[in-house]
N, C-alpha and C positions, 0 to 999 in steps of 0.2 A: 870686355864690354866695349863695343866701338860706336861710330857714329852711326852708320848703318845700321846694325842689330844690336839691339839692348835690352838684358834682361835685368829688370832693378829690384833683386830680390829681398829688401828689406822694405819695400814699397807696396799697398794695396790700391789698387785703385778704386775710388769711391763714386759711385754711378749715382745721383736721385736721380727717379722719374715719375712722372706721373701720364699717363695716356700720352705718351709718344713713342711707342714701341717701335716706328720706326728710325726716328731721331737716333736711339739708343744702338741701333742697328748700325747707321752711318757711324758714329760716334765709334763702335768696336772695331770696322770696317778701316778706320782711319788708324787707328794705334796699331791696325795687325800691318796695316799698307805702310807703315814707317819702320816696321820690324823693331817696334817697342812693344816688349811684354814687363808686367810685374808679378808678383808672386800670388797674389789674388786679387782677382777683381770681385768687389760685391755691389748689389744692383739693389741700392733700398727704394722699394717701389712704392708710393703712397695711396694703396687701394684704386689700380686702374681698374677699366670698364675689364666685364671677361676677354675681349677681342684682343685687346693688348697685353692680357695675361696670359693669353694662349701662345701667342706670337712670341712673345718673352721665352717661353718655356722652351719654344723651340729654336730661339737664340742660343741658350745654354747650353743645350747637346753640340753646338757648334765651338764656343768661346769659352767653358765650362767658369760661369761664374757663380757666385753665392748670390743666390735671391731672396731676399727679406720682404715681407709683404705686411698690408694688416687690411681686416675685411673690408673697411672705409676710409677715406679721406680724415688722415688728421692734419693736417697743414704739414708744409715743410720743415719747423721745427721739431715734431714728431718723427718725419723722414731722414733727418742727417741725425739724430740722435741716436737712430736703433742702426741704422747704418754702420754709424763709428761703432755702436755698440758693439758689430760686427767683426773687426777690423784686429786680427792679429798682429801686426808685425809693427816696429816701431816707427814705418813713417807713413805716411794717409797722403792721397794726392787724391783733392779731392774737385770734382766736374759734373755741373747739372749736365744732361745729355742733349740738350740744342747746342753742343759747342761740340767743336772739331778741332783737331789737332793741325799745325800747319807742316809745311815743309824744313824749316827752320828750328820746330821742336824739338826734336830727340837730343843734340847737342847742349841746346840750354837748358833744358831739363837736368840732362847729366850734370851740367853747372851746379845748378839749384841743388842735386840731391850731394855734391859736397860739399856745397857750403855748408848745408842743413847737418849735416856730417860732423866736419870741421868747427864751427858754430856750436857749442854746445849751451848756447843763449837763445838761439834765434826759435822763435814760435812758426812761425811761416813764410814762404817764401814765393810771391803771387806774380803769376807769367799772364795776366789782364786785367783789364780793368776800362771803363768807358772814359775815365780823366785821368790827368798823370796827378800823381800824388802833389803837394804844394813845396816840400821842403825834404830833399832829398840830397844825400851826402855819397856820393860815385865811391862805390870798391870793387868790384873786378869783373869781368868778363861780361862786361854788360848787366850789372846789376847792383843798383844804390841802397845803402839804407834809410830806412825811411821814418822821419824824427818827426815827434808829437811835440806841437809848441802850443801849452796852453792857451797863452795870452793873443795868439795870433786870430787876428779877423775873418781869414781864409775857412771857411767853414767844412772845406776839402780835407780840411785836418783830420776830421775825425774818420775819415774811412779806409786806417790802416787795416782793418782788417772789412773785408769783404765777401762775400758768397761766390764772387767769380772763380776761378779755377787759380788752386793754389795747393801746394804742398805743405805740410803739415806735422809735425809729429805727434800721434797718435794719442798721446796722453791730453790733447786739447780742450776734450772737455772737463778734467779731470783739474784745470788751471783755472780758467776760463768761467765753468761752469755750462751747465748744460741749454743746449737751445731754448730759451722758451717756447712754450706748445701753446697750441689754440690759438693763436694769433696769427693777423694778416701777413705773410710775405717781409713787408718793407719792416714791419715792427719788428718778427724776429730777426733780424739782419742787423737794424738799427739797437737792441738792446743789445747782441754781441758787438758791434762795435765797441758800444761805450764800454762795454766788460774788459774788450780784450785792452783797452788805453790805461781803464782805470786799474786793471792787472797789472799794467808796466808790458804789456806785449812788446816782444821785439821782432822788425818784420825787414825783410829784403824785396825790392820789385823792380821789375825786367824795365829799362828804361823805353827798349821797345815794345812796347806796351800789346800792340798791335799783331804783334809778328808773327805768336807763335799759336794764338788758341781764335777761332771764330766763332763767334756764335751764328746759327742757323736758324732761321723759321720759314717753312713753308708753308705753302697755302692749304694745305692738306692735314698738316701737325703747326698750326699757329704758335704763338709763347703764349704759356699757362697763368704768366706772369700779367694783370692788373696793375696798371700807375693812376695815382688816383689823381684829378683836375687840379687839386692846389698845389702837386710837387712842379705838377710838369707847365703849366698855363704861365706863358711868360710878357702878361701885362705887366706894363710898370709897373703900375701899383702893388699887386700881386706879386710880383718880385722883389719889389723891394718890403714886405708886409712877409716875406717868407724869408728873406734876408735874417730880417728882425726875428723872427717867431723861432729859428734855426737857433740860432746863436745863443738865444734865452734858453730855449729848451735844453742843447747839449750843455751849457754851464750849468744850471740846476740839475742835469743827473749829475756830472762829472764834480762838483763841487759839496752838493748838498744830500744827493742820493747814496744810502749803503747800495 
């Protein structure tokens, strides 16, 4: 295995998509252009329209991956559940398909999949993210671990683990517990956080945060992804009223919630 071609045979890569058939395109496009392959890829698709179930199909005869499907839309939680459900081998690298691989990847990739290796603690090991974590302790080749301090203000704290693109070992939900379904997006995300902290998750994250995974929207395949007015709206007020509401909220799961 070198820098150039890599084959990570104890590795699946894990696709969600929903009505971006062609995102998923660029996305496979990008890991075959870096001459990174894994042992399988599976594409858990969350009930797209036919158009992009057609085009999917004839992805596959190309890229030959497992496609998991279900007749409607059950949210994302639904989609990386049956996904992993998917997922034979013991490590899961798992990637919505608006993200691309960089130039810089394949290398610390290879990193990440010995530590993850080496590491027989570590739950996941995450190459993005939109903030750097708040409290990080430097161990080798460019990647920190990343330590949960209850009592800290930084409300950054809580998103050791995240939906960004990250590796995995496969028993995840089996620790963790499984996604919750029917729920918006930010929820499911936000109740695995709190799972994977109040679990004792132990996590590594690429200091250059930036370097190795983009995410992509065009105007054609926008993001599927809803932020709603009170996360994002950055009134004083508002900001400081979501400061407060944050910090209450994750103490009463983390303290008070089984």
């Amino acid at each position: 295995m070198t820098a150039l071609n890599a084959h990570f045979e104890k590795v699946t890569l894990l696709i969600t998509h929903y009505n971006r058939s062609k995102s998923l395109e660029r996305l496979l496009e990008a890991f075959s252009g870096l001459g990174c392959s894994f042992e399988e890829i599976v594409v858990s698709d969350d009930g797209s329209k036919p158009e992009h179930l057609d085009y999917i199909k004839e992805l596959k005869l190309k890229y030959d991956f497992t496609l998991v499907t279900v007749p409607k839309n059950k949210g994302l939680g639904n989609n990386i559940n049956k996904g992993q459900d998917a997922v034979k081998t013991e490590y899961t690298f798992y990637v919505q398909e608006d993200f691309v691989p960089l130039k810089d990847f394949l290398v610390n990739f290879q990193n990440g999949v010995k530590i993850i290796e080496e590491d027989k603690e570590v739950d996941t090991i995450r190459y993005y993210s939109y903030i750097n974590y708040p409290d990080l302790v430097p161990f080798r080749d460019g990647f920190s671990l990343m330590v949960f301090d209850p009592w800290s203000l930084n409300i950054d704290k809580i998103t050791m683990y995240s939906d960004h693109p990250h590796l995995r070992r496969s028993n995840f939900l089996t620790k963790f517990g499984r996604y919750p379904e029917m729920k918006n997006p930010e929820k499911t995300e936000y109740d695995m956080m709190v799972s994977f902290i109040k679990r004792k998750g132990k996590a590594y994250f690429f200091d250059n945060y930036k370097l190795l995974m983009e995410p992509i929207n065009s105007s054609t395949e926008p993001s599927t992804m809803e932020r709603n007015f009170w996360r994002n709206n950055d009134g004083v007020f508002l900001k400081s009223a979501r400061f407060v509401y944050r910090q209450m909220k994750f103490h009463y799961f983390y303290f008070f919630r089984s």
